[in-house]
C-alpha angles and dihedrals in degrees: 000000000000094000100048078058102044090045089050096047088048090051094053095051087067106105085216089064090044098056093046090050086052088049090053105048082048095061086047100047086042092053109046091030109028098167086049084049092049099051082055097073097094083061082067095037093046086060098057103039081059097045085049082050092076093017091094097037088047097038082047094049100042098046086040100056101036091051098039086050079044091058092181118106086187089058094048094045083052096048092050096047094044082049089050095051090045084054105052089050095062103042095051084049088053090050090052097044088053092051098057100052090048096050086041103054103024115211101179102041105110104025091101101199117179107221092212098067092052115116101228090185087103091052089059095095099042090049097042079067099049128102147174121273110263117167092191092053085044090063100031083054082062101067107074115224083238140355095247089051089055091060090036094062093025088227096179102206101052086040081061098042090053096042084054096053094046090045085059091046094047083058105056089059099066094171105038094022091065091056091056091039084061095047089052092041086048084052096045093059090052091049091053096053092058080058092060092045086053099045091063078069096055091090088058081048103054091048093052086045096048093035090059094047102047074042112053097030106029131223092268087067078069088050098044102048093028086134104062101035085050089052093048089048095054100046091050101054079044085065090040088049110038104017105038089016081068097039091056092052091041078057091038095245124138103225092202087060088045096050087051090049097057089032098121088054098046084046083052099051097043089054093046098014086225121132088179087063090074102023091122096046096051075055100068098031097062089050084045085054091051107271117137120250097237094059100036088059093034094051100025101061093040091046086063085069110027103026105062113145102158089053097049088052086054091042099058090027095062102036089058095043091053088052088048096044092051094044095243109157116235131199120209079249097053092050092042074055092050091045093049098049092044081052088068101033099048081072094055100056096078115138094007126134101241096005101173088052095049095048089053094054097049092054096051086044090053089051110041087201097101113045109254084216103061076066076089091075087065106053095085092056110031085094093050099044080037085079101055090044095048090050092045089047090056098050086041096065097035088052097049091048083048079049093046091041085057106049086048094054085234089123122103101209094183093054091048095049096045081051101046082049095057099241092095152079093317129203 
């Protein structure tokens, strides 16, 4: 009778089973007290705001002292343009995936909705927030006003500019610089153990999370919009399988391992669909799988902007269900029109509330093909299909710094291997 217990109590020390208890309890709470769901979310909240406290000083350090042990500005120039391309592939690939399930299995075909009798007040918050697209405001939008105001806001991509630039100059003070690179890498370690003092939050977390979202929108929003949820779901484990599922053997690695291997953090981000909850700790688990620093700070953070799977199946997913749903006719032309445009507005969402929704608005804004108003009909749902972009978000971006590893010759295959395997380095 001494070992069922002692397997059980193992069991539930691990921070995965915790989270998916806490899940649990949530959908329960949320659905026999929904006011009582609904006043948990700063559980949830709470979780993440401390989780963004460490996210610029971490993303900084660790950037920072794998660039400036690197020393090489053409190897980090290399490392950023191969990450970009990688990026662009798959994304594409994400976009398209997403398109053909849509126009396959058709969710929004019958509903009939006259676009015209929809009331667009609720949209008021989500298109005060769109704009046009602008790839010059993009970039300028990179450069932070000061460096104090980059870690203030938290804005990823010009803590990572800056974090480059003092990496390179770190570098080229290979006496003095190496004193300063060992301050930063002492004060890394610390940073990440207040991470590990968070994450044993993350279960409290996932219930406020879960508890908000059964109580504000109610189970029968599953049930009213089941089509489409289910067709985002399944084209989304269809990119995992087949797209990322092939990436990771072209690399030899076994997804199904790596999934179990981040499986704390994909159980994390589907309970608070955030990616940026368990940011840090992706971090240390791909160096721990044999990825070099440099390129794990370097790929990672970029990949939260420019590497969003999950979002671009969203993206072309509910554009075209909103066409389908309002009856507008659309050409193959018109929806290649719709893939290309969301190609380019899918890179410019970083840091926004709500950033998917607002995307999407702004693209059928731009177009004027697809009404803006018919965006109503996704309100319900946006929480519930939140969860499968933000985990695929999540695989996809561990699995494109283990792909850019790789081509730099920066990935140990036997300690990966030796990990995946469970005999190595564990989390």
């Amino acid at each position: 009778m001494g070992k069922p217990r002692g397997k059980a109590a193992s069991l539930f020390g691990h921070l995965y089973f915790q989270v998916i208890l806490g899940v649990l309890l949530g959908v329960i709470i949320g659905f026999l007290n929904p006011g009582l769901g609904e006043s948990l979310k700063p559980l949830a909240d709470g979780f993440i705001k401390l989780v963004k406290m460490v996210l610029a000083p971490i993303i900084f350090g660790t950037i920072v002292v794998g660039i400036a042990k690197m020393g090489n500005l053409k190897e980090v120039g290399r490392v950023g343009v191969k990450a970009l391309i990688y990026f662009e592939i798959v994304s594409t690939l994400a976009l398209i995936i997403g398109l053909v399930v849509v126009n396959v299995l058709k969710p929004g075909a019958g509903m009939n909705v006259d676009p015209n009798t929809l009331d667009t007040k609720s949209l008021a918050s989500y298109t005060s927030a769109v704009k046009s697209p602008d790839a010059v405001s993009f970039f300028m939008d990179i450069i932070p006003t000061s460096i104090a105001d980059a870690f203030v806001k938290g804005n990823m991509l010009q803590v990572l500019l800056f974090s480059v630039l003092f990496g390179l100059a770190l570098a080229q003070l290979p006496d003095r610089g190496k004193l300063i690179v060992d301050v930063i890498d002492s004060v890394l370690h610390g940073l990440f153990g207040i991470v590990r003092f968070i994450m044993r939050l993350a279960p409290l977390a996932a219930f406020g999370a879960m508890a908000f979202t059964i109580g504000k929108y109610g189970l029968s929003t599953l049930s009213s919009f089941g089509k489409l949820i289910g067709c985002v779901y399944l084209a989304s484990l269809a990119f995992v399988v087949i797209v990322l599922g092939g990436i990771a053997r072209m690399n030899h690695i076994s997804l199904w391992k790596f999934l179990r291997f981040i499986k704390d953090e994909i159980f994390i981000v589907f309970a608070t669909t955030s990616t940026e909850a368990v940011l840090p700790q992706m971090m240390v688990k791909l160096e721990q799988l044999g990825c070099a620093k440099p390129v794990v700070g370097l790929v990672l953070p970029a990949g939260y902007t420019f590497n969003a799977g999950g979002t671009a199946i969203y993206l072309t997913m509910g554009a075209i269900f909103v066409a389908q749903a309002t009856n507008t006719p659309l050409t193959l032309w018109d929806q290649l029109v719709v893939l290309g445009v969301l190609l380019f507005m899918s890179k410019g969402s970083a840091g926004v509330a709500g950033a998917g929704f607002v995307t999407l608005t702004a693209t059928l804004a731009s177009m004027g093909k697809i009404p803006v108003a018919g965006m109503v009909l996704l309100l319900g749902v946006d929480r519930f299909i939140n969860e499968a972009r933000a985990v695929t978000n999540l695989i996809g971006n561990g699995i494109a710094t283990i792909t850019v590893a790789r081509w730099e010759k920066a990935f140990d295959e036997q300690q990966a291997a030796a990990v995946l395997n469970g005999v190595g380095v564990k989390p």
